[in-house]
PDB file as gemmi writes it, atoms N, CA and C in Angstrom:
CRYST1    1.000    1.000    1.000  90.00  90.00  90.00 P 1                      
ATOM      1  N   UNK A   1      18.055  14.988 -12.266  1.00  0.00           N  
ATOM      2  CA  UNK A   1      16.705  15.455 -12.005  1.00  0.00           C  
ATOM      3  C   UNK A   1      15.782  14.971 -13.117  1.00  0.00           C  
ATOM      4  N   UNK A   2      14.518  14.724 -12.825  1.00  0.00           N  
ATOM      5  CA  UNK A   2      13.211  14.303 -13.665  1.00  0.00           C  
ATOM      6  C   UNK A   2      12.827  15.465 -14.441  1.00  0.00           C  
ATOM      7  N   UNK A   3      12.221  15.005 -15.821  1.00  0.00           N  
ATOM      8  CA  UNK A   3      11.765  16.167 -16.560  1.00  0.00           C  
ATOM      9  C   UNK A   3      10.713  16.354 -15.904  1.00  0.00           C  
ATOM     10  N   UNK A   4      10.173  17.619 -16.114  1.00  0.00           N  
ATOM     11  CA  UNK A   4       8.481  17.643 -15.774  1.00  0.00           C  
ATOM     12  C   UNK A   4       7.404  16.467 -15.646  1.00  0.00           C  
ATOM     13  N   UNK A   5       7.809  15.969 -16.723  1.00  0.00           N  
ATOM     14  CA  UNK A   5       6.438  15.182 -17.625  1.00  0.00           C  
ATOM     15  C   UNK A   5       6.863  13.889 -16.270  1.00  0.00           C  
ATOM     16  N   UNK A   6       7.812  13.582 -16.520  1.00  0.00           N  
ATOM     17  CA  UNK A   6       8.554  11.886 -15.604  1.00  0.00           C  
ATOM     18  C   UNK A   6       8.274  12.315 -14.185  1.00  0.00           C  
ATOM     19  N   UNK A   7       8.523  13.619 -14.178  1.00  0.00           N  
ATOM     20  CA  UNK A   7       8.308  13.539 -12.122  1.00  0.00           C  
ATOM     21  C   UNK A   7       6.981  13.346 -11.736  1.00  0.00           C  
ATOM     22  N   UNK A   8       5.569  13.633 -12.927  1.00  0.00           N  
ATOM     23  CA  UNK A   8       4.330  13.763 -12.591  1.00  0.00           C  
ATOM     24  C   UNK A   8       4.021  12.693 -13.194  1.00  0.00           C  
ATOM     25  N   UNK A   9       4.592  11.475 -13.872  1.00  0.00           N  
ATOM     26  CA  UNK A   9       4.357  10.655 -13.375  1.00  0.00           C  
ATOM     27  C   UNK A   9       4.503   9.628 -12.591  1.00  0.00           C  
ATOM     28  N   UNK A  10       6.196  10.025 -11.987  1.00  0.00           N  
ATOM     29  CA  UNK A  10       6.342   8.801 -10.954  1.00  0.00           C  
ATOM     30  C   UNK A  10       5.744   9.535  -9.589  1.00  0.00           C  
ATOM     31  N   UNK A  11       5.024  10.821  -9.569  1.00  0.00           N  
ATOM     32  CA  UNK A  11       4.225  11.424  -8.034  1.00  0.00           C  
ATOM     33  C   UNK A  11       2.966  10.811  -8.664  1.00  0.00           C  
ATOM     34  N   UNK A  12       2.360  10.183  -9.604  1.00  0.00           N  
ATOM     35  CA  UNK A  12       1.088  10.005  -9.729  1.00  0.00           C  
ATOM     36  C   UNK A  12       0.695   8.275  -9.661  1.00  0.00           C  
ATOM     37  N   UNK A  13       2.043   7.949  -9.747  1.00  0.00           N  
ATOM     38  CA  UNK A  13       1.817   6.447  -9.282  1.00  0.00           C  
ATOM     39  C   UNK A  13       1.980   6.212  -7.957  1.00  0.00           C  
ATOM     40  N   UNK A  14       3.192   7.004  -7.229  1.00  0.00           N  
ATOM     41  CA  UNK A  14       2.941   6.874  -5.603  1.00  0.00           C  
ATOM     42  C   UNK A  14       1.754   7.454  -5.284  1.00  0.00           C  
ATOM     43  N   UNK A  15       0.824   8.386  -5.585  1.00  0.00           N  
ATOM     44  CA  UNK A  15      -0.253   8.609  -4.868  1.00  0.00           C  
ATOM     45  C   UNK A  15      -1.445   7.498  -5.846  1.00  0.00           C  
ATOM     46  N   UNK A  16      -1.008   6.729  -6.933  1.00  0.00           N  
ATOM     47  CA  UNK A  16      -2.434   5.467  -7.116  1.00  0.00           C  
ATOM     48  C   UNK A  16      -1.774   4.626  -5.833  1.00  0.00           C  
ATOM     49  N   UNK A  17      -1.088   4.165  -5.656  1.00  0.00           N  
ATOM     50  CA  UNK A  17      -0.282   3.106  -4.795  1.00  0.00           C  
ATOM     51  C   UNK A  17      -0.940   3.546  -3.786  1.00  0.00           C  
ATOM     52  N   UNK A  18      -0.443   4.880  -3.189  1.00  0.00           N  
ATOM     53  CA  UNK A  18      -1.575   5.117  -1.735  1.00  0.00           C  
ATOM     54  C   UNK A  18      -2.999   5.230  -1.839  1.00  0.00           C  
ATOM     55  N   UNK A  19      -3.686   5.431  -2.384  1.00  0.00           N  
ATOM     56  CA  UNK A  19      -5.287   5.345  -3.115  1.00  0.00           C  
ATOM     57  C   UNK A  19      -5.176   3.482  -2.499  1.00  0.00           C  
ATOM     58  N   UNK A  20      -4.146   2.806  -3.256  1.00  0.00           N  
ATOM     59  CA  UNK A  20      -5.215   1.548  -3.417  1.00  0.00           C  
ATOM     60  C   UNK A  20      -4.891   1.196  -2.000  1.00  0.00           C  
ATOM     61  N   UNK A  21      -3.752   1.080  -1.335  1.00  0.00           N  
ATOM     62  CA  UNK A  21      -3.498   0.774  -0.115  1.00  0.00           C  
ATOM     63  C   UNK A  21      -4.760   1.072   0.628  1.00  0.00           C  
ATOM     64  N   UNK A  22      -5.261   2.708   0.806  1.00  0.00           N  
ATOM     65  CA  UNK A  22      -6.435   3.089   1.910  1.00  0.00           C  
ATOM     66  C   UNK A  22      -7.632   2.580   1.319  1.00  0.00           C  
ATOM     67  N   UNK A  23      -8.146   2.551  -0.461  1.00  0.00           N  
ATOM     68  CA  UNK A  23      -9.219   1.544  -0.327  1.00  0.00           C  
ATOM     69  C   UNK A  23      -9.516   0.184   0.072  1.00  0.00           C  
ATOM     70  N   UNK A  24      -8.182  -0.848  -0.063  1.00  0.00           N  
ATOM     71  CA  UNK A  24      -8.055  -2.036   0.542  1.00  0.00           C  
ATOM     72  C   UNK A  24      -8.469  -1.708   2.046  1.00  0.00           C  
ATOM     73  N   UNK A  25      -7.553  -1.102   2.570  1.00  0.00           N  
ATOM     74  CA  UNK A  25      -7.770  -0.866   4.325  1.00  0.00           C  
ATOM     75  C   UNK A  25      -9.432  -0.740   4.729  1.00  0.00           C  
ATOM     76  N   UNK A  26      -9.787   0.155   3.398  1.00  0.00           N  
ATOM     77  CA  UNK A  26     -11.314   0.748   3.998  1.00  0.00           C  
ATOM     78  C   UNK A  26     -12.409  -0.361   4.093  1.00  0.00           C  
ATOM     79  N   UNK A  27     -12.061  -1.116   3.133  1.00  0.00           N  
ATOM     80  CA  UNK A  27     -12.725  -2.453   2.890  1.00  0.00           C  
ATOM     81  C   UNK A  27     -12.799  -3.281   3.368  1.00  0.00           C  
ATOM     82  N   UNK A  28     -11.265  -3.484   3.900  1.00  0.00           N  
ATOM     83  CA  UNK A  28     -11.154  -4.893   5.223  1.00  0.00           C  
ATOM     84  C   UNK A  28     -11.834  -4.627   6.590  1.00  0.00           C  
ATOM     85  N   UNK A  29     -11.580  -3.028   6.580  1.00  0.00           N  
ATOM     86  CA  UNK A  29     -12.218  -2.448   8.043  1.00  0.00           C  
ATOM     87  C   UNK A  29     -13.938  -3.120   7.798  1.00  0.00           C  
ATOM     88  N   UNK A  30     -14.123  -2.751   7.007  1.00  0.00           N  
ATOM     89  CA  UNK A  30     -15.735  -2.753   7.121  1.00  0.00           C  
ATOM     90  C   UNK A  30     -16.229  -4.110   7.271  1.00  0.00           C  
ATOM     91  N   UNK A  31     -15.016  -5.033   6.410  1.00  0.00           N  
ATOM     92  CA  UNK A  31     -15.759  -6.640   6.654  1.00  0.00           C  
ATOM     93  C   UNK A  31     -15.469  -7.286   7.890  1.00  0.00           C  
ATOM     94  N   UNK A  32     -14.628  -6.604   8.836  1.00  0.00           N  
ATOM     95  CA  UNK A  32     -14.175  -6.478  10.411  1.00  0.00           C  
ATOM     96  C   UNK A  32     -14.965  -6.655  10.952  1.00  0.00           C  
ATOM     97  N   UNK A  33     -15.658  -5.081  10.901  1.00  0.00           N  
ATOM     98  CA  UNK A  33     -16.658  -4.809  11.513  1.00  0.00           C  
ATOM     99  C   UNK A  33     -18.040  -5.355  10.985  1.00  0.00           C  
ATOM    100  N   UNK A  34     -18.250  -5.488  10.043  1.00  0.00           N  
ATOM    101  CA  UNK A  34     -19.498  -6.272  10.020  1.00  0.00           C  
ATOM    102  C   UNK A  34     -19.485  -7.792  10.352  1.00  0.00           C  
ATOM    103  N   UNK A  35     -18.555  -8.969  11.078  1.00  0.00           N  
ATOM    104  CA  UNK A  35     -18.096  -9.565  10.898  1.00  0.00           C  
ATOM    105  C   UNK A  35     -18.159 -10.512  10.065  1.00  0.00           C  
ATOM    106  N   UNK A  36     -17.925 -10.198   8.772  1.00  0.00           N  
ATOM    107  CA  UNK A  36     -17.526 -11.258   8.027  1.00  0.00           C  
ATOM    108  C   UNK A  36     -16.473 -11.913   8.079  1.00  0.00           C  
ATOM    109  N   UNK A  37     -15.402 -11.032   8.268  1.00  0.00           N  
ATOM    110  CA  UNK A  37     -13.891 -11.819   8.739  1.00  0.00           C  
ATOM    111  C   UNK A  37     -13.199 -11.662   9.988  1.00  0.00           C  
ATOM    112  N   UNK A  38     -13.178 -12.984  10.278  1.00  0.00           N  
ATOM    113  CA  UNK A  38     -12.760 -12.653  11.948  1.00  0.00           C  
ATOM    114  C   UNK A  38     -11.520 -12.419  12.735  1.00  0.00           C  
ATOM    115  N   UNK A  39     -10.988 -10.890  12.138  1.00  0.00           N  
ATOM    116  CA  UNK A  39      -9.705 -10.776  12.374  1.00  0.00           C  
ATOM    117  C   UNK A  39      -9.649  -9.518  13.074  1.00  0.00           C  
ATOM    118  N   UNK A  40      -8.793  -9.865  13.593  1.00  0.00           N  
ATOM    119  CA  UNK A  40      -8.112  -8.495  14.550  1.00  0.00           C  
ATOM    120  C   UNK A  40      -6.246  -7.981  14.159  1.00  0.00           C  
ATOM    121  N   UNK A  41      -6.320  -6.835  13.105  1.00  0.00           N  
ATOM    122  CA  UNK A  41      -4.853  -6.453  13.145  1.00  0.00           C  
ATOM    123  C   UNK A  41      -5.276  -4.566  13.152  1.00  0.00           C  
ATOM    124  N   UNK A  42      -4.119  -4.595  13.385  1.00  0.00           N  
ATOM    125  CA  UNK A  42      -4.260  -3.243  13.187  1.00  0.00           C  
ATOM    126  C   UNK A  42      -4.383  -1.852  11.760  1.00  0.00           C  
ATOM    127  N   UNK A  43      -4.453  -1.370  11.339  1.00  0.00           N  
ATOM    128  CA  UNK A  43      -4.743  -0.939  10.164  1.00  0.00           C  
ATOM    129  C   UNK A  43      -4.116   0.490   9.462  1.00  0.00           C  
ATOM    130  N   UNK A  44      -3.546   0.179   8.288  1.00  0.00           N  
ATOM    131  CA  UNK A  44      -2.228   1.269   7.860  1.00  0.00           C  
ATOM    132  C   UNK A  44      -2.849   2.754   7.841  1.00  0.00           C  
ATOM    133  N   UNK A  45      -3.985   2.470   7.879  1.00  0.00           N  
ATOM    134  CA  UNK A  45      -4.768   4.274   7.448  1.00  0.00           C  
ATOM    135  C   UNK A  45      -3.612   5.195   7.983  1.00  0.00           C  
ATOM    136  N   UNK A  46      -3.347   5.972   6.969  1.00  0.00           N  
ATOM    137  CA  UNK A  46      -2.692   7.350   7.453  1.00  0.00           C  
ATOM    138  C   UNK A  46      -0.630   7.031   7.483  1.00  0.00           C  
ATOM    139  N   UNK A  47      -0.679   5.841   7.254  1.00  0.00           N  
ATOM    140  CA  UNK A  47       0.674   5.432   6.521  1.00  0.00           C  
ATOM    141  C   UNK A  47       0.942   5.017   5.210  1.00  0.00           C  
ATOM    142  N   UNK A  48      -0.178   5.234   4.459  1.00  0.00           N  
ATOM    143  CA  UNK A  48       0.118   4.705   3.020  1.00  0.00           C  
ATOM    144  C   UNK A  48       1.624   5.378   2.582  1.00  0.00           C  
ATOM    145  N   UNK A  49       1.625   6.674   2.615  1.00  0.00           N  
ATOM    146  CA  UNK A  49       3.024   6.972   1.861  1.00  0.00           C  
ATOM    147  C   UNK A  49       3.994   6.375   1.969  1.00  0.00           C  
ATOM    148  N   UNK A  50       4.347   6.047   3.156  1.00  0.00           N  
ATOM    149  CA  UNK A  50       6.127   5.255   3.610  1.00  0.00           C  
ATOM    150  C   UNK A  50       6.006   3.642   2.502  1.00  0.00           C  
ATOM    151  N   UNK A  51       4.950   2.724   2.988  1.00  0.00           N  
ATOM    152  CA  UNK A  51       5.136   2.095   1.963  1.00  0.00           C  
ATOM    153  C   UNK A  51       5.037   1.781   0.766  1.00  0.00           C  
ATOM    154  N   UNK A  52       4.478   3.354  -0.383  1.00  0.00           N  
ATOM    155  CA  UNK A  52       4.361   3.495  -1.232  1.00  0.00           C  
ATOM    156  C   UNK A  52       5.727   4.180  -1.262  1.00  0.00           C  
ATOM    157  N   UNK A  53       6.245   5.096  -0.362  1.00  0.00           N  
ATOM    158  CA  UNK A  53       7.839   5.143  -1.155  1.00  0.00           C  
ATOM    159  C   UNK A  53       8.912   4.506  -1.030  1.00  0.00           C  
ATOM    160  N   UNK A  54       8.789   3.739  -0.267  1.00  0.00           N  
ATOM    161  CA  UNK A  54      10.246   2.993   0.255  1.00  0.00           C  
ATOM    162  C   UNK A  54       9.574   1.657  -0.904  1.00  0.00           C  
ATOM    163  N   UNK A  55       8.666   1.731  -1.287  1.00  0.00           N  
ATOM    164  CA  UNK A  55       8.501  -0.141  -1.935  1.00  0.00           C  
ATOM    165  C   UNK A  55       8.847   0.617  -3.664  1.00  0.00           C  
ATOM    166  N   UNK A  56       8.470   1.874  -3.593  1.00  0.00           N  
ATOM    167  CA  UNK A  56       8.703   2.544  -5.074  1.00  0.00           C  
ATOM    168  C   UNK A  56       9.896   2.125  -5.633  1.00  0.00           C  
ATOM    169  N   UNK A  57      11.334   2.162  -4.712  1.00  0.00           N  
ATOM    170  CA  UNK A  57      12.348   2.012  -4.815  1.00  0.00           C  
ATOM    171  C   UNK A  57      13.171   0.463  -4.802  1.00  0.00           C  
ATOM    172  N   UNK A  58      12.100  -0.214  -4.749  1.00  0.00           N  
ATOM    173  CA  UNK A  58      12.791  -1.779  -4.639  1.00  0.00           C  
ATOM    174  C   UNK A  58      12.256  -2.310  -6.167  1.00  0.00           C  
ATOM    175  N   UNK A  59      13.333  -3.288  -6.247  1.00  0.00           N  
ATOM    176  CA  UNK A  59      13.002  -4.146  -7.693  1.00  0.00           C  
ATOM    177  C   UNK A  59      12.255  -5.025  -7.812  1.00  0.00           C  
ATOM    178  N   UNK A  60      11.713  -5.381  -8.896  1.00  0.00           N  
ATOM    179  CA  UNK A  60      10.310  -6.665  -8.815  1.00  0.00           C  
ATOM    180  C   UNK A  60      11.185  -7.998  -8.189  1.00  0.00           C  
ATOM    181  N   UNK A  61      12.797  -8.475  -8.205  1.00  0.00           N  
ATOM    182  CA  UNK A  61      13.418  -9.240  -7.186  1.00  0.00           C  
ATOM    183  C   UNK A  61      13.740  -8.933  -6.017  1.00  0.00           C  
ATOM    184  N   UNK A  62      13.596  -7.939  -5.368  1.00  0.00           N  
ATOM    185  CA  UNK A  62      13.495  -7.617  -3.921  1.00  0.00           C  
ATOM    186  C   UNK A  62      12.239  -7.935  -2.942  1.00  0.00           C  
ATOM    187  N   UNK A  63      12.730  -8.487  -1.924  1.00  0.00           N  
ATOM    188  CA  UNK A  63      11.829  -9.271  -0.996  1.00  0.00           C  
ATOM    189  C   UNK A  63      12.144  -7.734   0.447  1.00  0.00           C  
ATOM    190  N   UNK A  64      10.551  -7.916   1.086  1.00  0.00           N  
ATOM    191  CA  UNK A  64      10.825  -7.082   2.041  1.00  0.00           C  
ATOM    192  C   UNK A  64      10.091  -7.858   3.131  1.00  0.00           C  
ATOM    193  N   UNK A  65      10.320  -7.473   4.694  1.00  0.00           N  
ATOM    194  CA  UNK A  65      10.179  -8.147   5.604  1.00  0.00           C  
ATOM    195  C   UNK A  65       9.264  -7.122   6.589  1.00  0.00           C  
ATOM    196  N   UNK A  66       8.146  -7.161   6.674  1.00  0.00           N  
ATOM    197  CA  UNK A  66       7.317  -6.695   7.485  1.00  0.00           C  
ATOM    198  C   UNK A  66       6.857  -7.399   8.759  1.00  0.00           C  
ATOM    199  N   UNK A  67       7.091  -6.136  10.156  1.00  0.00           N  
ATOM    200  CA  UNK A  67       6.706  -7.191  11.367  1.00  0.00           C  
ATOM    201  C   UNK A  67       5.489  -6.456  11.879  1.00  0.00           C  
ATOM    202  N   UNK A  68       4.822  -5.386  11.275  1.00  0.00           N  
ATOM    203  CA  UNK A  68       4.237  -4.450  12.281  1.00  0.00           C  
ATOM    204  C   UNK A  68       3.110  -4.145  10.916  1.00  0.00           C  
ATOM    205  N   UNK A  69       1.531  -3.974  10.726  1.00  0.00           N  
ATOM    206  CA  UNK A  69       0.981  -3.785   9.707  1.00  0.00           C  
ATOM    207  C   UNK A  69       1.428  -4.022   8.305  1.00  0.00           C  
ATOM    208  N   UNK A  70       1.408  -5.278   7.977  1.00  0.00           N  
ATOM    209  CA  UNK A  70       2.296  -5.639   6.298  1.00  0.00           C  
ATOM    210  C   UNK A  70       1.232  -5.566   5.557  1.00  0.00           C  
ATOM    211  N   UNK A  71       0.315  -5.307   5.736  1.00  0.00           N  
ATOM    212  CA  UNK A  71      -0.575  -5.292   4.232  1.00  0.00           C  
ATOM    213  C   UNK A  71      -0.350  -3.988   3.772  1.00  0.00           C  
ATOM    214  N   UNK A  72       0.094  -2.893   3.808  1.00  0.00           N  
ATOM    215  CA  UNK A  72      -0.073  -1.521   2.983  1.00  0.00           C  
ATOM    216  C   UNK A  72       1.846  -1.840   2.195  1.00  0.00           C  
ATOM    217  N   UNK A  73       2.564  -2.392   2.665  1.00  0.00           N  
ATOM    218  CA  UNK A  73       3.270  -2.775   2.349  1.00  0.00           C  
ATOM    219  C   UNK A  73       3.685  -4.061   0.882  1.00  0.00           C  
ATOM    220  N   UNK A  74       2.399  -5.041   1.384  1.00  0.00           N  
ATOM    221  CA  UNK A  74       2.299  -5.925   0.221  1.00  0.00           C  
ATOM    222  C   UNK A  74       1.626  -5.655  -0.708  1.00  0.00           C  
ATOM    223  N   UNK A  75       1.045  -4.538  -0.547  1.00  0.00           N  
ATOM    224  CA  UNK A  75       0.024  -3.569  -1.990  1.00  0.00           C  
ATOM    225  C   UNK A  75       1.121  -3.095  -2.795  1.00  0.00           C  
ATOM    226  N   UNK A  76       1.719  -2.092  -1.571  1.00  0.00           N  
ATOM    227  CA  UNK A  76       2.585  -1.310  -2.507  1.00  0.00           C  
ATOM    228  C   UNK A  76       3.831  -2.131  -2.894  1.00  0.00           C  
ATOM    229  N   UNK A  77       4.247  -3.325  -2.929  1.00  0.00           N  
ATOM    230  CA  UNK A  77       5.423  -4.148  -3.891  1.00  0.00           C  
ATOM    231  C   UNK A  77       4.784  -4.589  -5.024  1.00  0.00           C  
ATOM    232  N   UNK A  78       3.107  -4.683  -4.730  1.00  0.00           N  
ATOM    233  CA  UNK A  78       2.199  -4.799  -5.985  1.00  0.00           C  
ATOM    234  C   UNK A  78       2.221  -6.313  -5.982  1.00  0.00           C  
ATOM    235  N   UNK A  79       1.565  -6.630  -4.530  1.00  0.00           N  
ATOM    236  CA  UNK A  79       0.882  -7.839  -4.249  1.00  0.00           C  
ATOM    237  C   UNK A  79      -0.847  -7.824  -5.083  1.00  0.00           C  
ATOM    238  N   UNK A  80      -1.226  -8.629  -5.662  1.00  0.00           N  
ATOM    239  CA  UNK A  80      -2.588  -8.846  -5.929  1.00  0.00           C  
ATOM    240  C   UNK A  80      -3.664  -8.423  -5.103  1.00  0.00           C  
ATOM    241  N   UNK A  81      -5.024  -7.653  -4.941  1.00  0.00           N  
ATOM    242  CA  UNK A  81      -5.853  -7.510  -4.230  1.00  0.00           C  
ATOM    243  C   UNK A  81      -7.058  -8.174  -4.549  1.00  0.00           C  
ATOM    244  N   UNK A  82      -6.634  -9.200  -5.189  1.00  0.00           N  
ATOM    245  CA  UNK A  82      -7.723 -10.799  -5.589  1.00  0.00           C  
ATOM    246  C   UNK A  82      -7.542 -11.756  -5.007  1.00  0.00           C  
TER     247      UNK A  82                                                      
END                                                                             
């Protein structure tokens, strides 16, 4: 088990991880819709956690394979948002 101090901070990095996931999302939505970018996918809102915890647990050499919304996924392995 985690001391106090270690569990609040590995719950405070899965919830930055979900933070940045839904601001990315919120952002792409908007340049969607305003069309600046002319894309159509679908959008993780309201799944950030799963791939903030299942990516928590993989190593900076682990590769993961997304077929269904991969961008909240490539945030949280701590893909670049530049």
């Amino acid at each position: 088990m985690l001391s106090g101090e270690m569990e609040r901070e590995r719950l405070l990095g899965l919830y930055r991880t979900m933070i940045r996931i839904r601001l990315f999302e919120n952002a792409a939505r908007d340049l969607v819709r305003e069309g600046a970018i002319p894309a159509r996918f679908g959008f993780y809102t309201g799944q950030e956690a799963v791939a903030a915890g299942v990516c928590a647990h993989l190593g900076p050499g682990d590769q993961i394979g997304s077929t269904h919304r991969p961008l909240g996924h490539l945030i949280a392995k701590g893909c670049s948002l530049r």
